[in-house]
C-alpha positions as semicolon CSV with decimal commas, in nm:
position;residue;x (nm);y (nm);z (nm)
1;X;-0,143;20,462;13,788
2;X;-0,014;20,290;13,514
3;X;0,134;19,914;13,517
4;X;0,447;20,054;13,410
5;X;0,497;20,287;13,726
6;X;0,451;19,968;13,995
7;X;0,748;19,933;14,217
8;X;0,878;19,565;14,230
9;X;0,823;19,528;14,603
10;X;0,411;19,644;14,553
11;X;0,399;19,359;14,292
12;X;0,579;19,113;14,555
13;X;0,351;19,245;14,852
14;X;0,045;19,180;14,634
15;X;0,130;18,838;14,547
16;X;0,235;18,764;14,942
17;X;-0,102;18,968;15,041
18;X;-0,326;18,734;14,822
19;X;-0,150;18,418;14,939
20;X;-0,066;18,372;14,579
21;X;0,334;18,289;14,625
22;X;0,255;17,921;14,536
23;X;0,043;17,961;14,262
24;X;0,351;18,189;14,175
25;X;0,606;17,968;14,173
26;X;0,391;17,707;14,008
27;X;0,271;17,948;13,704
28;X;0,691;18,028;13,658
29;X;0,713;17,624;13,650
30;X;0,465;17,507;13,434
31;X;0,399;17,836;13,187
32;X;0,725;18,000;13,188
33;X;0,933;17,685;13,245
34;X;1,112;17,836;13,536
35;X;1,266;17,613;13,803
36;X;1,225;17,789;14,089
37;X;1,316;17,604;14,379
38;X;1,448;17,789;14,602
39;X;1,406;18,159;14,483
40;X;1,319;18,451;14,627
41;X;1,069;18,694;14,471
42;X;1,309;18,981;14,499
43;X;1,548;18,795;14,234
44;X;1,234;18,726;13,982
45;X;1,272;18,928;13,674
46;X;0,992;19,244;13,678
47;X;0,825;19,116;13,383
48;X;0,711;18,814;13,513
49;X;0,599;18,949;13,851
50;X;0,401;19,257;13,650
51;X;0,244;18,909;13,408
52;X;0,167;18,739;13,662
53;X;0,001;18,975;13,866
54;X;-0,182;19,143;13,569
55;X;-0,309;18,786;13,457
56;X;-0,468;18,703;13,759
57;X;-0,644;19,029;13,765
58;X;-0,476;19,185;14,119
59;X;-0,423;19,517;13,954
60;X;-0,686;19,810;13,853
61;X;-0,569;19,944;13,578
62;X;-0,692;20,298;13,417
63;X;-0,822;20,172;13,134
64;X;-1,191;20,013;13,108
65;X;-1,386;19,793;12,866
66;X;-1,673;19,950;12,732
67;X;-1,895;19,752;12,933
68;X;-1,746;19,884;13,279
69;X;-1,743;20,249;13,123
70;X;-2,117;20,187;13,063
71;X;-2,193;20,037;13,398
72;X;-2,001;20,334;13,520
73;X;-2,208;20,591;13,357
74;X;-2,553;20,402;13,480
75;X;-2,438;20,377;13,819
76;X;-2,369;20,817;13,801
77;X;-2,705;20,847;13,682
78;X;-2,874;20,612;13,904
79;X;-2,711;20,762;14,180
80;X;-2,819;21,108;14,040
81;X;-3,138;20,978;14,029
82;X;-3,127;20,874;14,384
83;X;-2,996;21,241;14,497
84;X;-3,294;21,369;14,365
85;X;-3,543;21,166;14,499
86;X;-3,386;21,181;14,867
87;X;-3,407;21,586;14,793
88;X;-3,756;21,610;14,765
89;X;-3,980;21,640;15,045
90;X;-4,298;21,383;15,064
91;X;-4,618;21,570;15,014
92;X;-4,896;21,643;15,257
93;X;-5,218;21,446;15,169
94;X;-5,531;21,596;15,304
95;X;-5,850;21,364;15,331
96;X;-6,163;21,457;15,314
97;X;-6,384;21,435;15,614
């Protein structure tokens, strides 16, 4: 899903979810100097909803550094190595008497 694609009431629902709506209005007050007492967050324009949300990090988005794309593949092998281990059965060991 791209950030494009987000309806405006999923960006409003995951600010409200997060208890962020204060932290909202403050970031529109102090970085976007926004006065925005009273408003509602159904008359905030898109773009700042889609910032906002994106800056603090509430949204997976498709695309990942390098560093998660390479934790990603060690995690597939790891857990490929784990498969394999589970798959085989222990071995007997006979002692001699």
């Amino acid at each position: 899903m791209s950030s494009t694609s987000i309806p405006r009431n999923e960006l409003i629902e995951i600010i409200k979810s997060n208890n962020m709506v204060e932290e909202f209005v403050n970031w529109l007050r102090n970085s976007k100097k926004i006065d925005a007492d009273p408003i509602s967050l159904k008359d905030v324009d898109y773009n700042l909803l889609l910032e906002f949300v994106q800056s603090k990090g509430l949204l997976k988005t498709e695309t990942l550094t390098e560093f998660e794309n390479a934790s990603r593949d060690d995690d597939d092998i790891l857990d490929d190595y784990i498969k394999n281990i589970e798959s085989t059965k222990p071995k007997k060991i006979r002692r001699k008497t």
